[in-house]
N, C-alpha and C positions, 0 to 999 in steps of 0.2 A: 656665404659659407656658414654663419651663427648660424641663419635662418634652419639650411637644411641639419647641420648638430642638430638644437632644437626639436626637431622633426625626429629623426631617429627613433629617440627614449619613447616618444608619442606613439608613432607608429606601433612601435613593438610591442605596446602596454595596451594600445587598440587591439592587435592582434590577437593578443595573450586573452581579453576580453570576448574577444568573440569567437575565440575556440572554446573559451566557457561557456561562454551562451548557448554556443552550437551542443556543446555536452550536456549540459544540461538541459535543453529541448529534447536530446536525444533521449536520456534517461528518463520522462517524462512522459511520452507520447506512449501510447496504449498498445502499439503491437509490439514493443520494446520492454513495458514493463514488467512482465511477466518473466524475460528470460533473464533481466536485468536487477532487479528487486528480492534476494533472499528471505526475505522478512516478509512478502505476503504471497507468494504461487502457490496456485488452487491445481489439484489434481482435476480432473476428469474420470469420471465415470471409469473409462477404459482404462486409465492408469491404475485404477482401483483393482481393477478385471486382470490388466497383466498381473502386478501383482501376486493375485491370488494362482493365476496359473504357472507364475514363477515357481512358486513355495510347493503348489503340489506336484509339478513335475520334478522339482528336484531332490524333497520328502519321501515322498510317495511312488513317483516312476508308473503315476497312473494317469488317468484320460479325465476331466472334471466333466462336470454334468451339472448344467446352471435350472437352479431353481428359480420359478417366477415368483414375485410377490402372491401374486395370485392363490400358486402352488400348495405355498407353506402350508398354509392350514390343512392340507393331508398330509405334508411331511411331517412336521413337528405340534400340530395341534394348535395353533396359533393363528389368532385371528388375522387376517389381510390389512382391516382397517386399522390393525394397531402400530402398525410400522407406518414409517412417514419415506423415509430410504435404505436401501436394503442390498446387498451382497450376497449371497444364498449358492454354494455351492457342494455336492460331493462328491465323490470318484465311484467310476461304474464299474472297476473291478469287485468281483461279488468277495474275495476273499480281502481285500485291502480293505481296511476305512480311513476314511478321509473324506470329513466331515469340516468345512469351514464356512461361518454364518457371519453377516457381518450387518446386523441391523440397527435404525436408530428408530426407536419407538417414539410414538407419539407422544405428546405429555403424558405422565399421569398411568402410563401402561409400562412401565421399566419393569417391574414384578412378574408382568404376565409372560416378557421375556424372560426376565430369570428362569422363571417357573416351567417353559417351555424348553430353554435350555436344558434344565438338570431330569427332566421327562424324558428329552430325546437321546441324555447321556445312558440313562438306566435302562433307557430302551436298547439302546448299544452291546451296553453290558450285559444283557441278558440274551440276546442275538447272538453274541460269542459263545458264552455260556453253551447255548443250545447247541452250537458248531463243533462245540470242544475246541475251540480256538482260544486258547491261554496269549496268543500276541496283541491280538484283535481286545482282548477284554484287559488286559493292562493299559493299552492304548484310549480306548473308553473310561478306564476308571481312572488316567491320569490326564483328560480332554481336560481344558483350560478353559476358564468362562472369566472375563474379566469388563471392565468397563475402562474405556477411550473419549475420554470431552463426552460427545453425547449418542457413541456407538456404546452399543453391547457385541461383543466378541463371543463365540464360541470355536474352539481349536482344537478338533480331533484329529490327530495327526503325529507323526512319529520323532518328531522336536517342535514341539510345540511354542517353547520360549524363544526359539530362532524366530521362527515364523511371527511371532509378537512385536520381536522389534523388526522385521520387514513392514510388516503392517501400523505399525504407531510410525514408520518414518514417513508411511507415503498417504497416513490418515490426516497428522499434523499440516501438510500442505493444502487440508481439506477445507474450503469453507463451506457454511449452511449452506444447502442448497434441495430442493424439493427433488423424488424420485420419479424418473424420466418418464 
């Protein structure tokens, strides 16, 4: 009768032991980490992508039109080579704008996006202008260009500071990673 008391406390403390064990193998193992670990989940690409089709359907009430790396250099005058990964989209209504770009340039070329940014805003701005579009040209002359860790942002769009912090919640879960 000692022997099994004795046993008991043991048992229980073994148990307790290897339901730890067991959790924390679980918390450990690689298809677990991800849903498991708030401190390091990486978006995906397409997370990236809803996203953006979130903000302008629900902004905008329009259809996005994805630009290729490739592309840019006829949309916005920017070299292909100088982005490293890239988000590139705008809406194909001809009377809406909604402009959202989401590039991380290569070293050393941060400027040539600025630079390309604030070209494709005045080009905006001057496209409304011609339309007599006073909505369209507030919208362009209040588009947002900001920087994120090691994106460059630009936010033509009709709340633009909403769609900012859409976009920093679901950028923050980004790590480096090269454009697909």
């Amino acid at each position: 009768m000692i022997v099994a008391q004795e046993e008991a406390p043991n048992m229980k403390r073994n148990g307790l032991l290897l339901t730890m064990t067991f959790l924390l193998l679980c918390a450990c193992h690689p298809s677990t980490q991800d849903s498991i670990s708030p401190t390091n989940p990486t978006p995906r690409p397409t997370q990236i992508q809803q996203t953006i089709i979130q903000i302008i359907e629900q902004q905008e009430y329009d259809t996005i039109h994805w630009i290729s790396k490739e592309d840019i250099q006829n949309f916005i005058s920017l070299n292909p080579s100088f982005i490293e990964e890239c988000y590139l989209s705008y809406g194909t209504d001809d009377l809406k704008m909604s402009d959202l770009f989401i590039i991380k340039p290569i070293h050393g070329k941060k400027k040539a996006v600025i630079d390309a940014y604030k070209i494709h805003q005045q080009y905006r701005m001057n496209q409304s202008l011609l339309n007599q579009d006073e909505a369209n040209f507030n919208k362009a002359q209040n588009a947002l260009i900001y920087e994120h860790d090691d994106y460059l942002i630009f936010l033509l769009l009709n709340h633009p500071l909403q769609a900012q912090k859409q976009l920093n919640a679901v950028l923050d879960l980004k790590t480096t990673k090269k454009c697909q």
